[in-house]
N, C-alpha and C positions, 0 to 999 in steps of 0.2 A: 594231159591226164595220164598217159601211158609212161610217161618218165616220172609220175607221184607214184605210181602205183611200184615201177620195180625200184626206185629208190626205197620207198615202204618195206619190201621186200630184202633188201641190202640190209636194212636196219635191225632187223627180225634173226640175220643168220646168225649174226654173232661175231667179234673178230678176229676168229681165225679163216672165215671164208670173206669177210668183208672186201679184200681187194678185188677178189675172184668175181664177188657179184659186182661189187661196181665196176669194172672193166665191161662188164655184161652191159649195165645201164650207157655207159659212154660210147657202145659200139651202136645204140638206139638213136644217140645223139650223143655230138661233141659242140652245139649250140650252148651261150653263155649260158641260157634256163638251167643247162644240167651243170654246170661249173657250181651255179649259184648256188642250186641247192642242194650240191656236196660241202661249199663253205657254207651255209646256213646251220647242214646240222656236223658239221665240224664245232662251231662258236655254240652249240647248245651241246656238246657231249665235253667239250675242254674242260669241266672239272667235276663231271659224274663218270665219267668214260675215257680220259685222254687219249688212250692206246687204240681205239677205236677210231677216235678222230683224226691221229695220226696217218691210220691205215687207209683210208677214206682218201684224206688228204693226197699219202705218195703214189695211192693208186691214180688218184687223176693225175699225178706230174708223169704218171709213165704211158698218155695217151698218145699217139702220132699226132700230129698235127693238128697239134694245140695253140690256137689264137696267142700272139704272143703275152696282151695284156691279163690275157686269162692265166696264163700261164704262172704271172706274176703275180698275182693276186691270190692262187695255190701256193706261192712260195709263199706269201705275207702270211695266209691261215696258218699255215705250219708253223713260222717263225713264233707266230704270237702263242700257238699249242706248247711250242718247244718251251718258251718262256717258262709258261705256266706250272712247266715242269719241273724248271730248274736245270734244263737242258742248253744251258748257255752258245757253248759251242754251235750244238748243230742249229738253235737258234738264230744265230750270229749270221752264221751260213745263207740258211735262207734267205735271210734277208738281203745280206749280198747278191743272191742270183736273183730275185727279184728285181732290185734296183736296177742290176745288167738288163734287166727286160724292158722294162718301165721309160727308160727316156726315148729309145724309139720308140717303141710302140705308143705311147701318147704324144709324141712330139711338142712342139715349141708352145702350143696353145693347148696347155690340160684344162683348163675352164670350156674351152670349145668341147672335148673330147667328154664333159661331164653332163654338157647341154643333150649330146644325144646318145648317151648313157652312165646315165645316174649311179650305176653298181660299180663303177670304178672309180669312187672317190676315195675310199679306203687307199687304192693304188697311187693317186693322184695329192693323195699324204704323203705317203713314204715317199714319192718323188720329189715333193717338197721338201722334206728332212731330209732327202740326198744332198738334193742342190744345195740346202743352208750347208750341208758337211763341206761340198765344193766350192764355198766361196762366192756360189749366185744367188747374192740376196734378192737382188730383183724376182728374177722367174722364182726363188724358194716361195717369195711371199705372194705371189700371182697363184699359186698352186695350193700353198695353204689356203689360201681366205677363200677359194672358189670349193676344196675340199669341206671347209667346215661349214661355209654358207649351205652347202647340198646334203651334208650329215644332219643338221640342224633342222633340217625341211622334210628331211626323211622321218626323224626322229618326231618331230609334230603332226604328221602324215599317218603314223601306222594309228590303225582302229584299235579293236576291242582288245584285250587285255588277256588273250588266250597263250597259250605258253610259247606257241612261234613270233608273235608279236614282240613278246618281253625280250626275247631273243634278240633278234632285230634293232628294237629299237635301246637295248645294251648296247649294240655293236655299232648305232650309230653314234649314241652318246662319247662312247671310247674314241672314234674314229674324230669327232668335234673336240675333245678335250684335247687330244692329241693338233692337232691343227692347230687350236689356240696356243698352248703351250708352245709351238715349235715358232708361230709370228711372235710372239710374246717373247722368248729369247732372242729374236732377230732385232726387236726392239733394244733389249737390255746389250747387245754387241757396240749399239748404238749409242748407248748412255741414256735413252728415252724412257728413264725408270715409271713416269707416268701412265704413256699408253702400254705400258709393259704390266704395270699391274694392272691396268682395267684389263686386258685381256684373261692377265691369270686370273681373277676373282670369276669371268667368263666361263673360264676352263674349269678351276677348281667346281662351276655349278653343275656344269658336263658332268663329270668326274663323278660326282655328288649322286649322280641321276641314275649313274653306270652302275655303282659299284657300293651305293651308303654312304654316309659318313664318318666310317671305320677302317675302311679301307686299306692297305698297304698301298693300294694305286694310288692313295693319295698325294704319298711321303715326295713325289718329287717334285708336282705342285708347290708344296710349301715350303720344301728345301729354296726352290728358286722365288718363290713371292720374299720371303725371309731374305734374302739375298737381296732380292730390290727393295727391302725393307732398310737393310742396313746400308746400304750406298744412299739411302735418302735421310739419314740421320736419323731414324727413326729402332733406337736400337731395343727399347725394350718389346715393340712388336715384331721385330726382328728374333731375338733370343726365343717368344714364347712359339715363335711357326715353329723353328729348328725344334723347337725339345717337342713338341706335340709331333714333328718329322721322324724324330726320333723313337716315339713311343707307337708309330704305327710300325715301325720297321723292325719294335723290340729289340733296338741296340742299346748296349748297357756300354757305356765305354771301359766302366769299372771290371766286366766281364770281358773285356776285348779277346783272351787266349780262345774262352769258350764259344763266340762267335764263329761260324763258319764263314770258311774265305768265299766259298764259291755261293754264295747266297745272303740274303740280310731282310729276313722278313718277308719273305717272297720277293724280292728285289735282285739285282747281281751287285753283289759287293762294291762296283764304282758309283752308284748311290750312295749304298753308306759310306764309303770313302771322300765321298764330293762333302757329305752333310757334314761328317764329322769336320773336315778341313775347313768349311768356310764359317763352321761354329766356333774351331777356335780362332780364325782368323777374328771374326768379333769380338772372344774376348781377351785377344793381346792386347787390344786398343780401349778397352774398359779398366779403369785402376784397379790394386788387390785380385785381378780375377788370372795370374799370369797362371798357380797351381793347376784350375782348371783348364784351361788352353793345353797344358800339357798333356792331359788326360787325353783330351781328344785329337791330341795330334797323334798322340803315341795309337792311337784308335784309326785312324784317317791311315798313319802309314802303315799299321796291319793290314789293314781290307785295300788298300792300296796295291799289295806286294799281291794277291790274289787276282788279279784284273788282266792278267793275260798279256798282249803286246802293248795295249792301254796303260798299264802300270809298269812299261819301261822306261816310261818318260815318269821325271821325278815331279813330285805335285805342285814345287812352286813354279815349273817350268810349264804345266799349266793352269794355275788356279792363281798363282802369284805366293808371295812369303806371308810373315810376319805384318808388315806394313802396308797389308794391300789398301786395305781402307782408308791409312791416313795419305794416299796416292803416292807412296814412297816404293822404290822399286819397281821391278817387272812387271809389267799386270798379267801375264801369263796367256799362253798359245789358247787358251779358251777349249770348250767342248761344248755337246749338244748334248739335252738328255730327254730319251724318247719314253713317255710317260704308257704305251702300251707295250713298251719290251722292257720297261724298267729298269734301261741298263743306258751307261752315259755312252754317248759317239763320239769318235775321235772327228777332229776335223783334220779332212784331206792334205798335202802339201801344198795346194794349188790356193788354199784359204790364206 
């Protein structure tokens, strides 16, 4: 009761003392209760409040000895605030020091470590989209399916429908879409376009539950069902995910100048980069449709050249050329795309 009361209290001051009092509350306890619910109302101020959230957020990373999964789990609220923002970079970061946290501290068995607590499954995600970046499909997908089975339980679990609930059961939703999506590309590495889409239809329901069915969170759900769409011959429900991909992320390929690099609908430009590219990879291999392929190449390698160390590497050199579909050429060094940073992952050298 006494750490609801001066969190309550933290809330109240405003954010320019916000760090000042939650240092106050953290020195009452550094117990996960109080971790929790500084990310709790981090994930309900991130788009009435960001800068608030933020401040919240880096006050708990500046606690002394801080649990190291907690710890990591503070970097993931950020990363995901930072997103929100449009704050790529110091997004990116986080998420980086996070993951540094996260394989020790959960070790070899993160299904174990969720058995006897449940609030690190969020963490026990992003360690799984670490390991698929590193090449350990095995523990990647031991980590996912045990992360989304516990989001998905969580998310069933919360009661009445008061505004910390909705909260909650948002963040578990996210946390599920995200797990699926990331098994569901381990799938498609695979060529297992089947259980690859039952997973996304999965996710995209997550997704659906988080965020509507308007979303920009959608757009990378369906960039990649569209994807497993067109590897299964199935081109004209492949064509219409990509352009409804496209119309959540309000890319105009026609506008491509006008497009900002460093954003695409609330997304990071190697989304729209990924869509645009593997839409027109679809229609090289369709007849009469070579004009449009252009368009969206000449789009794909705009938002391309925006993408930081990611877009040094040229696209066919990860996504494949011209001929990917018709299995000619390279099929390209691949990537990961994390549906609550909205931004694609490089995979590691060790993949």
């Amino acid at each position: 009761m006494a750490h609801s009361v001066l969190l309550a209290w933290t809330l109240r001051l405003g954010r320019h003392t916000a760090a000042r009092a939650t240092r106050s509350f953290s020195t009452a306890s550094s117990s996960p209760s109080a971790v929790d619910q500084m990310i709790e109302y981090a994930l309900g101020q991130q788009k009435s409040n960001p800068d608030m959230a933020v401040d919240i957020l880096r006050s708990g990373l500046s606690y002394p000895n801080q649990l190291p999964a907690d710890t990591a789990r503070l970097h993931l609220a950020l990363a995901r605030t930072e997103a929100g923002r449009d704050n790529w970079v110091v997004a990116a970061a986080a998420a980086v020091a996070a993951a540094g946290r996260l394989a020790a501290a959960l070790g070899p068995d993160p299904g174990g470590a969720l058995r006897s607590q449940p609030e690190l499954a969020d963490a026990v995600a992003a360690l799984g989209l670490w390991r698929a970046c590193s090449g350990q499909q095995g523990a990647a997908e031991a980590a996912l399916a045990a992360a989304g089975e516990a989001e998905a339980a969580a998310a069933a679990a919360e009661g009445a429908a008061s505004g910390e609930a909705l909260v909650r059961k948002q963040h578990h939703h996210e946390v599920e879409a995200e797990a699926l999506a990331g098994r569901a590309q381990l799938q498609m590495w695979g060529r297992e376009w089947g259980p690859a889409e039952e997973l996304l239809g999965s996710a995209l329901k997550a997704a659906e539950a988080a965020h509507g069915e308007r979303s920009p969170a959608l757009a990378s759900l369906l960039l990649l069902l569209g994807y497993t769409y067109s590897r299964s011959a199935r081109v004209t429900f492949a064509e219409g995910l990509f352009r409804e991909a496209a119309k959540l992320l309000r890319l105009d390929p026609a506008r491509q100048q006008q497009q900002q690099q460093q954003q695409c609908g609330g997304a990071h430009a190697s989304v729209g980069a990924v869509l645009a590219w593997r839409y027109a990879q679809l229609l090289w291999v369709l007849p009469n449709r070579g004009n449009e392929a252009a368009v969206w190449e000449r789009c794909a390698r705009h938002l391309w050249g925006g993408c930081g160390p990611l877009g040094s590497q040229g696209l066919e050199a990860v996504l494949g050329g011209q001929a990917h579909l018709k299995g000619e050429g390279p099929e390209g060094a691949g990537l990961l795309l994390s549906t609550r940073l909205r931004r694609a992952l490089p995979l590691l050298p060790a993949a």
